[in-house]
C-alpha positions in Angstrom: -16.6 34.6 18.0 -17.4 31.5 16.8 -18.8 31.5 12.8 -21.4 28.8 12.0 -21.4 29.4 8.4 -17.2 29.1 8.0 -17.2 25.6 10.9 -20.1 24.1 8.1 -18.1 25.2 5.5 -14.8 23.1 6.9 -16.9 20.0 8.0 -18.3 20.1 4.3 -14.7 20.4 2.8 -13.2 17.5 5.5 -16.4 15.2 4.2 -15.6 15.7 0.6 -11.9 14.8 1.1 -12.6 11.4 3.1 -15.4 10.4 0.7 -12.6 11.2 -2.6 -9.7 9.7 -0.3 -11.9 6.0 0.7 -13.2 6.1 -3.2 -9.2 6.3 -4.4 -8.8 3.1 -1.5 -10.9 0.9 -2.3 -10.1 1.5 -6.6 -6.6 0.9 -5.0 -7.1 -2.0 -3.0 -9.7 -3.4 -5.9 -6.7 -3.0 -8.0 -4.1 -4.8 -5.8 -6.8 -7.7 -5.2 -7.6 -7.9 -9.4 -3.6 -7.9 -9.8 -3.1 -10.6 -7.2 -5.8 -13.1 -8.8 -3.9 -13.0 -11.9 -1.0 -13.5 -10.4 -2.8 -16.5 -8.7 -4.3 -18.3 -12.0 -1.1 -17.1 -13.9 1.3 -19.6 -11.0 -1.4 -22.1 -10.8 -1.3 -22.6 -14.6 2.5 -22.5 -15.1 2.3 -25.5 -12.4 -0.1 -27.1 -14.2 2.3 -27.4 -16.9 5.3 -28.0 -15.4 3.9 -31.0 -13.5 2.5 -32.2 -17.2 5.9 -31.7 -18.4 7.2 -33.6 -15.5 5.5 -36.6 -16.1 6.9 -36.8 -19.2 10.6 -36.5 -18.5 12.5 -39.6 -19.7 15.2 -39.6 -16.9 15.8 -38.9 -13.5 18.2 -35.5 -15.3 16.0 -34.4 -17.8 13.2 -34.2 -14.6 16.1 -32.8 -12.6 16.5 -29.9 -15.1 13.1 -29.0 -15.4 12.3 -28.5 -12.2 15.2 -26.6 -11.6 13.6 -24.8 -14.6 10.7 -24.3 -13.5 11.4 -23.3 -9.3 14.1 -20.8 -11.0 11.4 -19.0 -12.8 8.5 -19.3 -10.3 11.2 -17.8 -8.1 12.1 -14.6 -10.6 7.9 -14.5 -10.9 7.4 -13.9 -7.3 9.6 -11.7 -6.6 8.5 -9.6 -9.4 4.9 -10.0 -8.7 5.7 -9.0 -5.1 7.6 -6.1 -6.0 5.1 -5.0 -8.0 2.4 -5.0 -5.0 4.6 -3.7 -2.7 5.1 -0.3 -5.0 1.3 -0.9 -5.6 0.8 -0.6 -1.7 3.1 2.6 -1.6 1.1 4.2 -4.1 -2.0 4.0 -2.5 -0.5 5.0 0.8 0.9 8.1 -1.0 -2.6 8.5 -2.6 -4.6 7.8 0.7 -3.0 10.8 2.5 -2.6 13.0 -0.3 -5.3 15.1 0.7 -4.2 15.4 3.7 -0.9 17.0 3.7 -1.7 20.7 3.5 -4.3 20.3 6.3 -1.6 18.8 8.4 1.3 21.3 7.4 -0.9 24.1 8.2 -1.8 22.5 11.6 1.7 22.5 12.2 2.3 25.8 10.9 -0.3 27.5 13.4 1.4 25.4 16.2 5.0 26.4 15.7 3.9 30.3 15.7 1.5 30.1 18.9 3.3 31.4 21.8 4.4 28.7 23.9 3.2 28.2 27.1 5.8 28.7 30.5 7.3 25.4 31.7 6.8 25.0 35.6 9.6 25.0 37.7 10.8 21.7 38.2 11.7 21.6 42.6 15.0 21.4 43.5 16.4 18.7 44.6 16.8 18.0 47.8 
């Protein structure tokens, strides 16, 4: 027989765990964005500079090495930066559906012990 008090209990418990799970998101994703903006001021700065620094190289070497410098290290700084979003990304995924893994494994559970139901007969061929 179906139990109204146990089903309100469940729908309480399922709210509670996507209200917690879409506050950890958006903290995630407000991280990831905050992270990304400094990244963003952080590049455009070291530009600045460089391009000051540019201008004042004395020969067409001195301007060769610097910006070999300078697209060597901008290079080593993306990667990093994108790195470091990427695990960002993974934790929040992890985070995200944290709550839901014993839900889901018990789902499971209670499927792989129900009694499975006969498979028809496929016809012969003919």
């Amino acid at each position: 027989m179906f139990n109204f008090d146990d089903a309100n209990k469940k729908s309480k418990e399922a709210v509670d765990t996507a209200l917690r799970t879409y506050s950890e998101t958006a903290r995630g994703f407000q991280a990831i964005a905050t992270e990304a903006a400094e990244y963003s001021k952080k590049s455009f700065q070291d530009a600045v500079t460089h391009f000051e620094t540019l201008a004042g190289a004395k020969s067409f070497e001195a301007a060769f090495e610097l910006q070999t410098s300078y697209v060597k290290s901008a290079y080593e700084s993306f990667v990093s930066e994108t790195t470091k979003l990427g695990e960002m990304y993974a934790d929040l995924a992890k985070s995200a559906y944290k709550p839901y893994e014993a839900p889901i494994a018990a789902a499971a559970a209670a499927v792989a012990k129900s009694p499975k139901s006969p498979q028809p007969a496929t016809p012969a061929a003919a």
